[in-house]
OpenMM code with the backbone's topology and positions (N, CA, C; nanometers):
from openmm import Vec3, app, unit

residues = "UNK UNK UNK UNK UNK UNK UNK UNK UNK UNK UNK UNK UNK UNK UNK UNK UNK UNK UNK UNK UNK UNK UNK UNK UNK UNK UNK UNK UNK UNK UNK UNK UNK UNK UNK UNK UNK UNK UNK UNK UNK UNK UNK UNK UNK UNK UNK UNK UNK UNK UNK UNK UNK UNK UNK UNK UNK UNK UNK UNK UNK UNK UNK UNK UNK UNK UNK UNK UNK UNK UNK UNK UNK UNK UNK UNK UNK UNK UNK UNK UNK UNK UNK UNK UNK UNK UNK UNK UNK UNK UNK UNK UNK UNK UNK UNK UNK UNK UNK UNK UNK UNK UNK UNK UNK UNK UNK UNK UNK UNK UNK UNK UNK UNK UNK UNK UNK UNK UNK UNK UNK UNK UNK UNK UNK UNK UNK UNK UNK UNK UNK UNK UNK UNK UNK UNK UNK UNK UNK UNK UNK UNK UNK UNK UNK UNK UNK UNK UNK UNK UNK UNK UNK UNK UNK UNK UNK UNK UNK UNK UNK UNK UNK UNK UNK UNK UNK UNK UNK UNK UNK UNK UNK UNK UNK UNK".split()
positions = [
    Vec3(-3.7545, 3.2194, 1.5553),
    Vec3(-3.8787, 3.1791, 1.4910),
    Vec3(-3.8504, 3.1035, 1.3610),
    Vec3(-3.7503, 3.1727, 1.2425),
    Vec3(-3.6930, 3.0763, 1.1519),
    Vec3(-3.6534, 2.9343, 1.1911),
    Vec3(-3.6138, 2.9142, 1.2748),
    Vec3(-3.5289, 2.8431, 1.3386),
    Vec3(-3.6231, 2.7331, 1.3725),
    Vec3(-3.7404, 2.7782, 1.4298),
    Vec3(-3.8453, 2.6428, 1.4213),
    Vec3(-3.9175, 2.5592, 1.3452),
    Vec3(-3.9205, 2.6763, 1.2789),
    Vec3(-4.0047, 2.6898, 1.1174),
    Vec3(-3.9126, 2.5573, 1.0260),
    Vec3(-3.7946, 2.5849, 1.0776),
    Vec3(-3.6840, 2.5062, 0.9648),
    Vec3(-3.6704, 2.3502, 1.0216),
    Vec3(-3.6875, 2.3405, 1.1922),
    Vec3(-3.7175, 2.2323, 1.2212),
    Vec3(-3.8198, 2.1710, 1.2021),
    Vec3(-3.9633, 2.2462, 1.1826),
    Vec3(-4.0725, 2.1833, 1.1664),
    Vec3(-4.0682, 2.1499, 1.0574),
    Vec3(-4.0511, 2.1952, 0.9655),
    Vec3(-4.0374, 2.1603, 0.7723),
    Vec3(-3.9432, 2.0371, 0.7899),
    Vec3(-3.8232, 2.0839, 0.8582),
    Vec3(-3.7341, 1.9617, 0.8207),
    Vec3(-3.7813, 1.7989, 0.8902),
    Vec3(-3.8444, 1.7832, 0.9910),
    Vec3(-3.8721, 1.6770, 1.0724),
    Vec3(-4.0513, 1.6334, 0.9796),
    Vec3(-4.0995, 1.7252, 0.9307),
    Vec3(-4.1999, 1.6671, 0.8564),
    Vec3(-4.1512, 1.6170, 0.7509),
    Vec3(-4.0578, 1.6794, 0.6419),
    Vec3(-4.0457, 1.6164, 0.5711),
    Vec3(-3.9445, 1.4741, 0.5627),
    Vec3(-3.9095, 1.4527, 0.6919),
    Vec3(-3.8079, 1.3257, 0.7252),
    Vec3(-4.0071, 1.2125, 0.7563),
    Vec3(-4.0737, 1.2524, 0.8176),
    Vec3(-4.1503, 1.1564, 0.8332),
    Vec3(-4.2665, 1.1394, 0.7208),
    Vec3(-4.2755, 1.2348, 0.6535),
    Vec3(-4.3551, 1.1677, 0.5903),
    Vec3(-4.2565, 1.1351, 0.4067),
    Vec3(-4.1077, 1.1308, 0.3942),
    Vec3(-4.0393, 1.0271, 0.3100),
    Vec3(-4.0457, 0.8861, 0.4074),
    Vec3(-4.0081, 0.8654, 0.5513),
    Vec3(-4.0972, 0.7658, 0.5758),
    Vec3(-4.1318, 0.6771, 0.5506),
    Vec3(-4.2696, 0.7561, 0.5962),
    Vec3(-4.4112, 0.7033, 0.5571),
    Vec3(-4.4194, 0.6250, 0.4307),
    Vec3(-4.3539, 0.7297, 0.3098),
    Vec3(-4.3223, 0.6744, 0.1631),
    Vec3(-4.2514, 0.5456, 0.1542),
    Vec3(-4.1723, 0.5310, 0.2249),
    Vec3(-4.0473, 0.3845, 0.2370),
    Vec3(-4.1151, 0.2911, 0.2773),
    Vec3(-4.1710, 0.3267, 0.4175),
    Vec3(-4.2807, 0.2090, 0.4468),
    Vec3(-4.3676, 0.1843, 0.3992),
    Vec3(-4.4689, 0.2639, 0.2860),
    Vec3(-4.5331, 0.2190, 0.2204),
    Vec3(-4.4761, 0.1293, 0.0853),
    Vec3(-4.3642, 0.1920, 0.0203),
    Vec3(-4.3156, 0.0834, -0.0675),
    Vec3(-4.2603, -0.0074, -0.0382),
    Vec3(-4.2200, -0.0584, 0.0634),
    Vec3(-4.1623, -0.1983, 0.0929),
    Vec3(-4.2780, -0.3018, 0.1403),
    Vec3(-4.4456, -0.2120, 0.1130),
    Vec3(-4.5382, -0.2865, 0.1575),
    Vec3(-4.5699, -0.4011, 0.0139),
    Vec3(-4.5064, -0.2737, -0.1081),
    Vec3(-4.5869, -0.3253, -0.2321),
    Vec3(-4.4575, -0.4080, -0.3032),
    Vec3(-4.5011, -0.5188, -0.3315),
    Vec3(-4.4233, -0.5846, -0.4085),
    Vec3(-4.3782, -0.5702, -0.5522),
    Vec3(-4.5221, -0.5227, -0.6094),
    Vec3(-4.5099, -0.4960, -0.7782),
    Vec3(-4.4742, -0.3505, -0.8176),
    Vec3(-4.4557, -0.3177, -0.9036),
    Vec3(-4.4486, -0.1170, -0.9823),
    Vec3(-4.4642, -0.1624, -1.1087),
    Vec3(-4.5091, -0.0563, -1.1343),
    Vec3(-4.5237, 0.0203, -1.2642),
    Vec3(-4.4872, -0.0544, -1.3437),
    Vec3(-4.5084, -0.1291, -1.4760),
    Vec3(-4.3678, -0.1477, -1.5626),
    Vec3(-4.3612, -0.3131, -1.5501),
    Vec3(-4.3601, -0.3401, -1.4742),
    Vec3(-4.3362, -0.4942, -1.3826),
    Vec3(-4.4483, -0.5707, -1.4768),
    Vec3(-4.4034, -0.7418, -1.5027),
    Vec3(-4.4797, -0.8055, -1.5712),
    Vec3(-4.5453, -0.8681, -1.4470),
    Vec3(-4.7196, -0.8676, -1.4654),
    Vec3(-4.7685, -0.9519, -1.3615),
    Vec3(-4.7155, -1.0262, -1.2786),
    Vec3(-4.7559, -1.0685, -1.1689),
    Vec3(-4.6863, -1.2366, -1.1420),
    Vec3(-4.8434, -1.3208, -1.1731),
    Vec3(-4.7937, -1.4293, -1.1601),
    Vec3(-4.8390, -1.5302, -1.2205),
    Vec3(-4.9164, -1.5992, -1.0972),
    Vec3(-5.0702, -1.6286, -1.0802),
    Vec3(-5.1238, -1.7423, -1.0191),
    Vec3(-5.2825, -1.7370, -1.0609),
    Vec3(-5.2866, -1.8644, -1.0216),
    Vec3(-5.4363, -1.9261, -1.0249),
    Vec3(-5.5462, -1.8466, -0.8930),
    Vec3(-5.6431, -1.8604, -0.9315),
    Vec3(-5.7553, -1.8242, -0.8703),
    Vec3(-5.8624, -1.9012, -0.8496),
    Vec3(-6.0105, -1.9376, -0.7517),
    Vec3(-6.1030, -1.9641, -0.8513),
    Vec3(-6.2106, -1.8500, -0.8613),
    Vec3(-6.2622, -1.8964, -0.9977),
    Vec3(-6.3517, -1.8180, -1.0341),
    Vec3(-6.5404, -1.8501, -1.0231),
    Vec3(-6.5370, -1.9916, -1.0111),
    Vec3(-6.6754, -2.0027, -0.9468),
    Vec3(-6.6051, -2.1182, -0.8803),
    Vec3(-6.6811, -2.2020, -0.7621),
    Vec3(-6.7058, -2.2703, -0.6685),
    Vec3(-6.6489, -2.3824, -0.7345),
    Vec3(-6.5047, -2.4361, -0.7495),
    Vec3(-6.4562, -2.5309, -0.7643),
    Vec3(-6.4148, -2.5460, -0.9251),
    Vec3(-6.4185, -2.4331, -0.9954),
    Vec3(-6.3686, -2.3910, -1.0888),
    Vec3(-6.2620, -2.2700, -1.0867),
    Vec3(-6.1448, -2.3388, -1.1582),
    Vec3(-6.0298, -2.2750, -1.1590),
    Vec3(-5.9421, -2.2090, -1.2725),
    Vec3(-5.8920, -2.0676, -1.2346),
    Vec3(-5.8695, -2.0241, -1.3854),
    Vec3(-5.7304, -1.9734, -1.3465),
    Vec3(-5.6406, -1.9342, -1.4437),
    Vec3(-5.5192, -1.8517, -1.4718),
    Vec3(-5.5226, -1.7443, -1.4305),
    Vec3(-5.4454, -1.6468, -1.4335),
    Vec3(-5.4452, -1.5006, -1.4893),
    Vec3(-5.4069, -1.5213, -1.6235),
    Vec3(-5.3152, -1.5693, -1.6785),
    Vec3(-5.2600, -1.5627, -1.7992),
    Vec3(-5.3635, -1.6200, -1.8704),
    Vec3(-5.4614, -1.6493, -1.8833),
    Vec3(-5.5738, -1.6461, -1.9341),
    Vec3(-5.6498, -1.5728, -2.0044),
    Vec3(-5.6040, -1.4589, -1.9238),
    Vec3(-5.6603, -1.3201, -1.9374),
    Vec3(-5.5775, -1.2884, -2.0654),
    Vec3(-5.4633, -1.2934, -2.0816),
    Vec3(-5.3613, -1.2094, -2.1527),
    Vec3(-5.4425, -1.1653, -2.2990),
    Vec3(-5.4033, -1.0577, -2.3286),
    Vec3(-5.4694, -0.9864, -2.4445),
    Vec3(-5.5930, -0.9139, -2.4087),
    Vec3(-5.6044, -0.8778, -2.2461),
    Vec3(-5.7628, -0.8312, -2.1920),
    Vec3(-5.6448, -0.7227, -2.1043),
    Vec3(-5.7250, -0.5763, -2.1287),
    Vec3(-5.7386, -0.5210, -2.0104),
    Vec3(-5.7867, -0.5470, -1.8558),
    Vec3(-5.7033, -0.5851, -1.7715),
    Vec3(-5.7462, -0.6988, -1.6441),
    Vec3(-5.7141, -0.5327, -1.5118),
    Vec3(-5.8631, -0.5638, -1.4471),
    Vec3(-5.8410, -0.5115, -1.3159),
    Vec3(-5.8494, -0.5837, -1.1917),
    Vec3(-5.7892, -0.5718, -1.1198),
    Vec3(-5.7575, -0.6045, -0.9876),
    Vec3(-5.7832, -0.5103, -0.8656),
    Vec3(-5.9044, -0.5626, -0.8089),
    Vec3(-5.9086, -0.4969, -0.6863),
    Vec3(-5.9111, -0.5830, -0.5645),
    Vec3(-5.8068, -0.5692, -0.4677),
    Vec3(-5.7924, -0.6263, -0.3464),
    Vec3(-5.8603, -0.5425, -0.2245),
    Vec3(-5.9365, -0.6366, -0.1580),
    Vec3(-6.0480, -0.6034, -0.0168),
    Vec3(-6.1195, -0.6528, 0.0509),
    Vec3(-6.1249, -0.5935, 0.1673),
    Vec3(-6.2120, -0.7165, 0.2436),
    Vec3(-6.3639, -0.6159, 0.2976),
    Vec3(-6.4248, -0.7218, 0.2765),
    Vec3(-6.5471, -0.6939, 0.3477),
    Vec3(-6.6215, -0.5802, 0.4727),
    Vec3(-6.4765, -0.5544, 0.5364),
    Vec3(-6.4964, -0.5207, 0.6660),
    Vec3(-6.4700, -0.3550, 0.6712),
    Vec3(-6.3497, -0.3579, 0.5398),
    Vec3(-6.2777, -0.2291, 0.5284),
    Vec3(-6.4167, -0.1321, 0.4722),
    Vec3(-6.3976, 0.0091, 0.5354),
    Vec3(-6.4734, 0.1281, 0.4926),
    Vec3(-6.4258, 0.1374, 0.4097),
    Vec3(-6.3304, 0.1696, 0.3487),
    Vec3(-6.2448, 0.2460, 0.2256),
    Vec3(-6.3023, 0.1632, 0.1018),
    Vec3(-6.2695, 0.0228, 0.0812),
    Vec3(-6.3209, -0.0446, 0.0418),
    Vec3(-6.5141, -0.0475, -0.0405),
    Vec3(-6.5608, -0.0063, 0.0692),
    Vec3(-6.7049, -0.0076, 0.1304),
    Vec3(-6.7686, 0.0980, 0.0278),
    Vec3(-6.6244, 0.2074, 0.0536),
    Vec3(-6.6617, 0.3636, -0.0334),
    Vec3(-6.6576, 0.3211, -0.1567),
    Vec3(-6.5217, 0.2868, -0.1835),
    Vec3(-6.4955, 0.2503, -0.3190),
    Vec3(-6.5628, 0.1730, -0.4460),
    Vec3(-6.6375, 0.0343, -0.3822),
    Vec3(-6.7076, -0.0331, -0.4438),
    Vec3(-6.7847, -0.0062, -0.5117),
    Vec3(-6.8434, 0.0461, -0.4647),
    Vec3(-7.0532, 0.1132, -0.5257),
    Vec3(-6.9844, 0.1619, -0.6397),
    Vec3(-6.8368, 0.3034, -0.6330),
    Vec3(-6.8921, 0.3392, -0.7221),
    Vec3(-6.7571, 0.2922, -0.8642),
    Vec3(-6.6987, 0.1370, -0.8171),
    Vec3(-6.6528, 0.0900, -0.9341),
    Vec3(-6.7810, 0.0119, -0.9961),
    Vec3(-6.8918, -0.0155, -0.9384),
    Vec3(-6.9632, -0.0966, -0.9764),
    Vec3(-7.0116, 0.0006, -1.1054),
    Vec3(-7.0375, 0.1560, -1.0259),
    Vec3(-7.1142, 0.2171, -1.1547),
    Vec3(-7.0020, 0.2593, -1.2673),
    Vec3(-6.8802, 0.3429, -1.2142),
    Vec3(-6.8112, 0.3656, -1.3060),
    Vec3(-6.6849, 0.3068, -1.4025),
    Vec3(-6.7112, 0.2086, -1.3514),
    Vec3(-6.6371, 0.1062, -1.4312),
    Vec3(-6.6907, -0.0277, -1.4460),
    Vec3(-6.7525, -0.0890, -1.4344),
    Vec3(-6.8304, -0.2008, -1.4019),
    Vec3(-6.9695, -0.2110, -1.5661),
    Vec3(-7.0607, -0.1387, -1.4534),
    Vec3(-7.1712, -0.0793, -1.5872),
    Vec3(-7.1187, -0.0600, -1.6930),
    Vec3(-7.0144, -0.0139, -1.7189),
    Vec3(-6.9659, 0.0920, -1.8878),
    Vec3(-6.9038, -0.0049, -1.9205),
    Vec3(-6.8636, -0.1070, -1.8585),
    Vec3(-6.7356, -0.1671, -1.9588),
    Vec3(-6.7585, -0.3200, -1.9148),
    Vec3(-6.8318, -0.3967, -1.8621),
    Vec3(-6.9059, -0.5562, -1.8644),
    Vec3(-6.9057, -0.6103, -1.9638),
    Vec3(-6.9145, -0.6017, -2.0672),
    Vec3(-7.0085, -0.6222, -2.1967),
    Vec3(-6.8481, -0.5866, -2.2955),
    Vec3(-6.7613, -0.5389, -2.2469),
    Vec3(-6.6163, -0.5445, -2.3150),
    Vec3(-6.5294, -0.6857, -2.3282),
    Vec3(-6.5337, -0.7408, -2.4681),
    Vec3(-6.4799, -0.8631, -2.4675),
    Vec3(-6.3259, -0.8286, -2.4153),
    Vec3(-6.2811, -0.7182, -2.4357),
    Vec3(-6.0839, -0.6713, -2.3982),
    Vec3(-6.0990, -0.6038, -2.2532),
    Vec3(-6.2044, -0.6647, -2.1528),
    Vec3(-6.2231, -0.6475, -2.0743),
    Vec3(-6.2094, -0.7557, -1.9272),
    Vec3(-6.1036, -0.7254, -1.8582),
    Vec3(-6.1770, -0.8396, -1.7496),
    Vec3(-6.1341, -0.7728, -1.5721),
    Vec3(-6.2238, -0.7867, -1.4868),
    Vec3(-6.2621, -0.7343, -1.3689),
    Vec3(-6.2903, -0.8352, -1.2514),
    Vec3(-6.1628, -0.8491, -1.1167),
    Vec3(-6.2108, -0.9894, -1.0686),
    Vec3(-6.1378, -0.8802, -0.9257),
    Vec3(-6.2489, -0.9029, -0.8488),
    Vec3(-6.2615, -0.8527, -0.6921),
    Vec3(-6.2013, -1.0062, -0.5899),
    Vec3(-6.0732, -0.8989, -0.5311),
    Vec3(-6.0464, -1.0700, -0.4513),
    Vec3(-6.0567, -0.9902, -0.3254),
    Vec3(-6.1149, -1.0972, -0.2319),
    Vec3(-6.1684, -1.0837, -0.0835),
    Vec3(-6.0362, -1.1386, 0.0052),
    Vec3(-5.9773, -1.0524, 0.0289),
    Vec3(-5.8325, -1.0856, 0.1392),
    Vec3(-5.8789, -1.1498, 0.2621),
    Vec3(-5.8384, -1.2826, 0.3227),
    Vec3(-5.8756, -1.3309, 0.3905),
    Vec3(-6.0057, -1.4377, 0.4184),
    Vec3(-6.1317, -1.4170, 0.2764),
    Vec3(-6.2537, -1.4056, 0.2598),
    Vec3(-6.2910, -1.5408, 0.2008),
    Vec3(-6.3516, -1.6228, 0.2453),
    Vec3(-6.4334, -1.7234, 0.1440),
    Vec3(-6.5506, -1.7010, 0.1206),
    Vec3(-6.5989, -1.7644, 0.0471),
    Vec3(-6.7121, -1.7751, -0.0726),
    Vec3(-6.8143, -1.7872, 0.0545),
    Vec3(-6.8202, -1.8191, 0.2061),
    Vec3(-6.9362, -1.7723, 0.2886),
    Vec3(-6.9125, -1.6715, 0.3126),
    Vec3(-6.8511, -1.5775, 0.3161),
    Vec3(-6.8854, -1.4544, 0.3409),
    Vec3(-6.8893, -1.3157, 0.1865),
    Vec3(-6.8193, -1.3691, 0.1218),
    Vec3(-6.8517, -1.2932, -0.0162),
    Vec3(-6.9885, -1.3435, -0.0460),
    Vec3(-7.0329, -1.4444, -0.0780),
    Vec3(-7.1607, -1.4589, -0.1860),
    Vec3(-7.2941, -1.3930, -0.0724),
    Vec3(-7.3001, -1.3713, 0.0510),
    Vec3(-7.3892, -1.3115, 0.0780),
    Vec3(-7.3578, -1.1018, 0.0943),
    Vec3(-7.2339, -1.1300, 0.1396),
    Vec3(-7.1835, -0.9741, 0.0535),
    Vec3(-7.2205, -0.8916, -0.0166),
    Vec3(-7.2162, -0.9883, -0.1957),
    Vec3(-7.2010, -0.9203, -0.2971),
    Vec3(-7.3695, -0.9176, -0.3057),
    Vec3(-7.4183, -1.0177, -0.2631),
    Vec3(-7.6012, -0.9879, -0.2772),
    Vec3(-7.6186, -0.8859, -0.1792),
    Vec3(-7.5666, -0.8537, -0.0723),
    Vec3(-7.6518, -0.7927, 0.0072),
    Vec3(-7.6208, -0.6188, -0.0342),
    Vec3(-7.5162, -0.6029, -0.1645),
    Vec3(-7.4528, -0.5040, -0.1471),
    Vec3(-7.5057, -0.4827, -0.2841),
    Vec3(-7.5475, -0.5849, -0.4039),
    Vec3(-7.6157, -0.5763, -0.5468),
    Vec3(-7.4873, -0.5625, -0.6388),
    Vec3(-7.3636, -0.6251, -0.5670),
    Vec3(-7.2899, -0.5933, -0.6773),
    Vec3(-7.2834, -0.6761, -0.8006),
    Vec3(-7.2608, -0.6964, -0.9286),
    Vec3(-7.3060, -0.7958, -0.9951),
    Vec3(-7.1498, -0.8178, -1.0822),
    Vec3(-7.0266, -0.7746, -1.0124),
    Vec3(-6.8800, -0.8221, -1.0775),
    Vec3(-6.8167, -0.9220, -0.9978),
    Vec3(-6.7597, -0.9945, -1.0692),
    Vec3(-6.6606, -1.0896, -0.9467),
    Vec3(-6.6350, -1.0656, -0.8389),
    Vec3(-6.6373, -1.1318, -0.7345),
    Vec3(-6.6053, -1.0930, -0.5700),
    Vec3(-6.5530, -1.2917, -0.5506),
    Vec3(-6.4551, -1.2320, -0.5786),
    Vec3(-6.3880, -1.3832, -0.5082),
    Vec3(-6.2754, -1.4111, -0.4074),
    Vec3(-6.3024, -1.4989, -0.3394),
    Vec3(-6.2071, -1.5682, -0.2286),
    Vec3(-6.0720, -1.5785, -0.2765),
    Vec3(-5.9701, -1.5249, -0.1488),
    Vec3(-5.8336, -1.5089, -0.1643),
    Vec3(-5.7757, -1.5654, 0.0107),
    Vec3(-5.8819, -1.6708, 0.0670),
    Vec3(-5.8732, -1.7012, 0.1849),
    Vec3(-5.7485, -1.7196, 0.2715),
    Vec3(-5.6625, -1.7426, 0.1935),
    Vec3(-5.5259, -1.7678, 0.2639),
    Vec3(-5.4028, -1.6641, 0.2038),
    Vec3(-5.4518, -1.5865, 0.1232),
    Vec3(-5.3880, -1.4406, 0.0974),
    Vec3(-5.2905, -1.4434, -0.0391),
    Vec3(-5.3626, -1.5923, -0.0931),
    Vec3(-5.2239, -1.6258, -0.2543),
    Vec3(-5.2473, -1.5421, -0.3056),
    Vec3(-5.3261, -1.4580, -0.3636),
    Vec3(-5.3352, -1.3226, -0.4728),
    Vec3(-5.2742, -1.1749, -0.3976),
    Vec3(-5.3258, -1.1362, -0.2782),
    Vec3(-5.2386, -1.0261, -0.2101),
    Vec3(-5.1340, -1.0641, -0.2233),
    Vec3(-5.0416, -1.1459, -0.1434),
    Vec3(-4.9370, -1.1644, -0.1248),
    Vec3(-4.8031, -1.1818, -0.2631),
    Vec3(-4.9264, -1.1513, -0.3595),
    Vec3(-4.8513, -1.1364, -0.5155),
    Vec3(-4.8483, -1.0228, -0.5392),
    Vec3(-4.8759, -0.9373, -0.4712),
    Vec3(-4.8444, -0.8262, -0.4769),
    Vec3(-4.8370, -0.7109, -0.3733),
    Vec3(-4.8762, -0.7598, -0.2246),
    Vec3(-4.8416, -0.6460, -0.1184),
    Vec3(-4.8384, -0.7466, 0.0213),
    Vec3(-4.7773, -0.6968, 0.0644),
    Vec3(-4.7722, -0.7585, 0.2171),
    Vec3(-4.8938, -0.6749, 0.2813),
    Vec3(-4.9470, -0.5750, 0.2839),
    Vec3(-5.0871, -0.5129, 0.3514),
    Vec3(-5.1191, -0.3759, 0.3013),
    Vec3(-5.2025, -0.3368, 0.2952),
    Vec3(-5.3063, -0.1842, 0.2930),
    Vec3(-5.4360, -0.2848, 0.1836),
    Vec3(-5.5075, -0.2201, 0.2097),
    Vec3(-5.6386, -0.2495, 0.1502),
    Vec3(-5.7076, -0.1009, 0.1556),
    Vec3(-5.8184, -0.0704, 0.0520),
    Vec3(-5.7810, -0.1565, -0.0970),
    Vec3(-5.7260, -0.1335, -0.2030),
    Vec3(-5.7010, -0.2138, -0.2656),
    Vec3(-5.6139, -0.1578, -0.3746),
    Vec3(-5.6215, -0.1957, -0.4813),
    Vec3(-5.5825, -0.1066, -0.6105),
    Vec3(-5.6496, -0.1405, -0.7815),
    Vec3(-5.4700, -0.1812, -0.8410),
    Vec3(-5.4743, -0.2734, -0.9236),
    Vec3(-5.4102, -0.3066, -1.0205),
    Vec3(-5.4142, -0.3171, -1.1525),
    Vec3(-5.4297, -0.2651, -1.2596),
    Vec3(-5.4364, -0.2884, -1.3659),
    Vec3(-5.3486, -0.3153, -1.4499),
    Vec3(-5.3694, -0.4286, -1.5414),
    Vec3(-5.2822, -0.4502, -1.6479),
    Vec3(-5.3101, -0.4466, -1.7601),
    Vec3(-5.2177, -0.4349, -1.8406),
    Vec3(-5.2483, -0.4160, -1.9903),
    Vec3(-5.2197, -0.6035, -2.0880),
    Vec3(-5.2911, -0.5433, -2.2119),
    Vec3(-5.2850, -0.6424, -2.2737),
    Vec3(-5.1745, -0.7302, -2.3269),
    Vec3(-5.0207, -0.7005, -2.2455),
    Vec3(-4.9298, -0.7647, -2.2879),
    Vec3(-4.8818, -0.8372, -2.1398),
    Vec3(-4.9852, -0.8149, -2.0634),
    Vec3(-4.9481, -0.8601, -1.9129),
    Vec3(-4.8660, -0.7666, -1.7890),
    Vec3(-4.7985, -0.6326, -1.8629),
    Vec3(-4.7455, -0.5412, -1.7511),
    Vec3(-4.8751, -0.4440, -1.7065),
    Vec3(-4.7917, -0.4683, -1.5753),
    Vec3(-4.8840, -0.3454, -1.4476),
    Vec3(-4.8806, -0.1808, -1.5527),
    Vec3(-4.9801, -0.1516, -1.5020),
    Vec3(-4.9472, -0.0007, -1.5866),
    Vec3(-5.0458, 0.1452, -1.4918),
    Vec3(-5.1284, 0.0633, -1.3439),
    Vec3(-5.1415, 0.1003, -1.2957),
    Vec3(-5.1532, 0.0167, -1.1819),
    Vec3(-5.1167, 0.1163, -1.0091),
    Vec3(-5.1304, 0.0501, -0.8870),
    Vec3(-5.1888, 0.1736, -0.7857),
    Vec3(-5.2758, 0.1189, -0.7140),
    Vec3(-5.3273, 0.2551, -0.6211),
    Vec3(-5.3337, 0.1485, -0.5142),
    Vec3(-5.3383, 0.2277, -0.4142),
    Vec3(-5.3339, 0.1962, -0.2622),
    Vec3(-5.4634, 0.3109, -0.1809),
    Vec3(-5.5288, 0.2626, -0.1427),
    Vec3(-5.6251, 0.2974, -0.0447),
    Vec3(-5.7800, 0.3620, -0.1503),
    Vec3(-5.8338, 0.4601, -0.0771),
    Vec3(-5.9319, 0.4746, -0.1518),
    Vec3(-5.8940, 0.6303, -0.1744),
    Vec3(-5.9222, 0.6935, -0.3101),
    Vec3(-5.9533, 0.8886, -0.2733),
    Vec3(-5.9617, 0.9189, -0.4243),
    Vec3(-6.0588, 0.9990, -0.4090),
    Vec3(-6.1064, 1.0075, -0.5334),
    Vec3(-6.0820, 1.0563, -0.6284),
    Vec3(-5.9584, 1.1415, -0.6089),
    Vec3(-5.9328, 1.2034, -0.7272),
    Vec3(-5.8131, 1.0751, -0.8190),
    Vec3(-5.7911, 1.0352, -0.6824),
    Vec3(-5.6990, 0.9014, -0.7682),
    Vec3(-5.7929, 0.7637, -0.8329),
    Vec3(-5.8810, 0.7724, -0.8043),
    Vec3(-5.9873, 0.6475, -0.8348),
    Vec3(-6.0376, 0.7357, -0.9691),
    Vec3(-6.0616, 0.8316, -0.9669),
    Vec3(-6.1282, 0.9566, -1.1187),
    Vec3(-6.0181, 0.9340, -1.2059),
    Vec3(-5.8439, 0.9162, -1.1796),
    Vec3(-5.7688, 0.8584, -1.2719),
    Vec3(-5.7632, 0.7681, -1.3033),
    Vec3(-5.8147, 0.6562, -1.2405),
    Vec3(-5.8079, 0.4645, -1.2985),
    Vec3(-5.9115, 0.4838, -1.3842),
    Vec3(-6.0539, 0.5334, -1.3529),
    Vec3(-6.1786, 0.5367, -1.4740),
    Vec3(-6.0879, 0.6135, -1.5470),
    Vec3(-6.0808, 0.7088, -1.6250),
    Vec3(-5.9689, 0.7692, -1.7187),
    Vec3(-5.8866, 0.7052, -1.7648),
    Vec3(-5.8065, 0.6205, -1.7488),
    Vec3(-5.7145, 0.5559, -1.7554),
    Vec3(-5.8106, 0.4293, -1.8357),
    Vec3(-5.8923, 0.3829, -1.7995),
    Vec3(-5.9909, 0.2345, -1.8097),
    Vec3(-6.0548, 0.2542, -1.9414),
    Vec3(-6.1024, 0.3703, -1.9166),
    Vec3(-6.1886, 0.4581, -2.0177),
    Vec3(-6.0921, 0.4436, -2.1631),
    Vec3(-6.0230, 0.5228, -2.1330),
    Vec3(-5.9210, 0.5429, -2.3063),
    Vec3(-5.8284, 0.4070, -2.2891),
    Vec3(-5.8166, 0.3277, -2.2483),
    Vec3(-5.7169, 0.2379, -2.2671),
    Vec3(-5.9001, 0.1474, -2.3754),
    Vec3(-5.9794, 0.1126, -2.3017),
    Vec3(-6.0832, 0.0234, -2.3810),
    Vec3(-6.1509, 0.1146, -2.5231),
    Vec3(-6.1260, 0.2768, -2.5258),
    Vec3(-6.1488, 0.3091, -2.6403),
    Vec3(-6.0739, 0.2934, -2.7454),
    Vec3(-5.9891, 0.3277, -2.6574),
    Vec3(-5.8526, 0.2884, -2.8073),
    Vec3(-5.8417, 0.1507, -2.8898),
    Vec3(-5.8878, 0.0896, -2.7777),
    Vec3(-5.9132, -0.0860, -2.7967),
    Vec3(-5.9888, -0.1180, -2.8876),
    Vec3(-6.0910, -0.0443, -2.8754),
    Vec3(-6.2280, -0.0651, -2.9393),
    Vec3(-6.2258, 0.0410, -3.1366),
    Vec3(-6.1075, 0.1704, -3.1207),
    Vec3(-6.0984, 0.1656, -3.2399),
    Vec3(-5.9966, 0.0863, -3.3371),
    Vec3(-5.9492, 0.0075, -3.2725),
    Vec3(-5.8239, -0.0948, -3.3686),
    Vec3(-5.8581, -0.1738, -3.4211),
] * unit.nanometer
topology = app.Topology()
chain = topology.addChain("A")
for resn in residues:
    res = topology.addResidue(resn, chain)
    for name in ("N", "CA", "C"):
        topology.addAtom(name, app.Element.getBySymbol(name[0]), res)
């Protein structure tokens, strides 16, 4: 009976380190890592940097339309991070649509009331700066341009740490 017990422990924990490997060879960036660098647009034939941003708390969320996880997630970055912190000049928040152009986001984001960036990443230049696949996923950087947070999929107790994280990084901001 030990004896199975020790195979079952041991063969789970061979698959789900794994699981872990294959998920990091999905993600290109960590922790620590200075952005990479590309253009976007930000309205309909207007084009901006990231490094633009620099000196802004910048979030990054990668997703598509189609994904549930996504679906979950949205509503409630709209309220808990979105609402509270819009109106933050050391603030900036840009939703890229993997796969997605501006016909299928701009009736999206109306039909869904979201009122933050939702922009086209149609041929995958912004994912592919940072993951070969899972959706969706948060990036945040800090005001010197390094990653300082990365999540993969949706769950809430890890999404309750990015607001936390969002939260005191723009207070601290706000007493300097």
């Amino acid at each position: 009976m030990m004896k199975k017990i020790f195979i079952f422990l041991f063969t789970s924990l061979i698959a789900i380190s794994s699981f872990a490997q294959n998920e990091d060879k999905d993600t290109y960036t960590k922790i620590g890592d200075e952005a990479p660098k590309f253009s976007f647009e930000l309205d309909k034939g207007k084009i901006v940097d990231i490094a633009d941003y620099k000196g802004k708390l910048i979030l990054i969320n990668l997703f598509a339309t189609w994904c549930p996880p996504c679906n979950t997630e949205l509503p409630l970055v709209q309220k808990e991070i979105w609402d509270k912190h819009k109106d933050n000049k050391n603030f900036a928040f840009f939703v890229f649509g993997r796969e997605e152009g501006w016909d299928k986001l701009i009736p999206y984001k109306a039909k869904k009331g979201f009122t933050f960036p939702i922009l086209p990443d149609l041929k995958r230049v912004v994912f592919s700066k940072f993951a070969k696949q899972s959706i969706p996923r948060n990036i945040l950087i800090d005001e010197t341009g390094k990653i300082i947070y990365q999540s993969i999929g949706y769950e809430e107790k890890e999404f309750q740490s990015l607001v936390k994280l969002i939260d005191g990084k723009l207070k601290h901001k706000a007493t300097k």
